[in-house]
N, C-alpha and C positions, 0 to 999 in steps of 0.2 A: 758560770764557773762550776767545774764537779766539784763533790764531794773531799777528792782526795787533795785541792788545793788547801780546805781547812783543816786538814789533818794536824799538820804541824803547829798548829795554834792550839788545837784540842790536847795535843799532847803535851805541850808546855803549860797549861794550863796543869793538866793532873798529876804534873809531874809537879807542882806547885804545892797542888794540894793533896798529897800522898805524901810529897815530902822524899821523895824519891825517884831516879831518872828512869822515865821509859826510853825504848828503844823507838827509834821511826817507825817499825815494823807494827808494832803494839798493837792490838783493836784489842779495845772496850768492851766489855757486854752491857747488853740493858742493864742488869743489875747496876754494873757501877754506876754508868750514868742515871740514872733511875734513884740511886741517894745523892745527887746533888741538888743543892740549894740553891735559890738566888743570892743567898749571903755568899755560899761560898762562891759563885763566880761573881760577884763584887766585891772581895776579897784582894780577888785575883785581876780584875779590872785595876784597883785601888794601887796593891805593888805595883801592876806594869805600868800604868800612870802617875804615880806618885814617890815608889820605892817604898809606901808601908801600907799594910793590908789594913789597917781603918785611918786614916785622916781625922785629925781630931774637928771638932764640928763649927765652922763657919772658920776654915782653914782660908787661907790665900798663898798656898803651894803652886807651884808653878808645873805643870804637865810636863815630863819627861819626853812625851809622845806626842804625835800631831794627831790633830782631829779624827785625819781619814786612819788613820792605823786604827781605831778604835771602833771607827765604821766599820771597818775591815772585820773583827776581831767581831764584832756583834753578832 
């Protein structure tokens, strides 16, 4: 699958975590990508999958999303 099939997930993603709407068109530079965290895209996993960016701990929330969306999204 190219690259530009995960576009749209990388943008929804930073548009998350910016806190502000990119365009489709948008590209990233290293920089930005380059200060992400694995917290922040577990964050970001956490809303799409749950609706809140930390789950509190030994939660039994029910996934929003199916499995492969998530495969997908990895």
């Amino acid at each position: 699958m190219s690259t530009s099939a995960y576009k749209p997930i990388l943008i929804r993603m930073m548009s998350y975590l910016d806190n502000q709407e990119y365009d489709k068109n948008t590209n990233f530079t290293q920089e930005q990508l380059g200060k992400l965290t694995a917290a922040d895209v577990m964050k970001w996993f956490n809303f799409e999958t749950y609706d809140v960016p930390e789950p509190p701990e030994g939660h039994d929330m029910r996934p929003l999303v199916r499995n492969n969306s998530l495969k997908y999204w990895k």
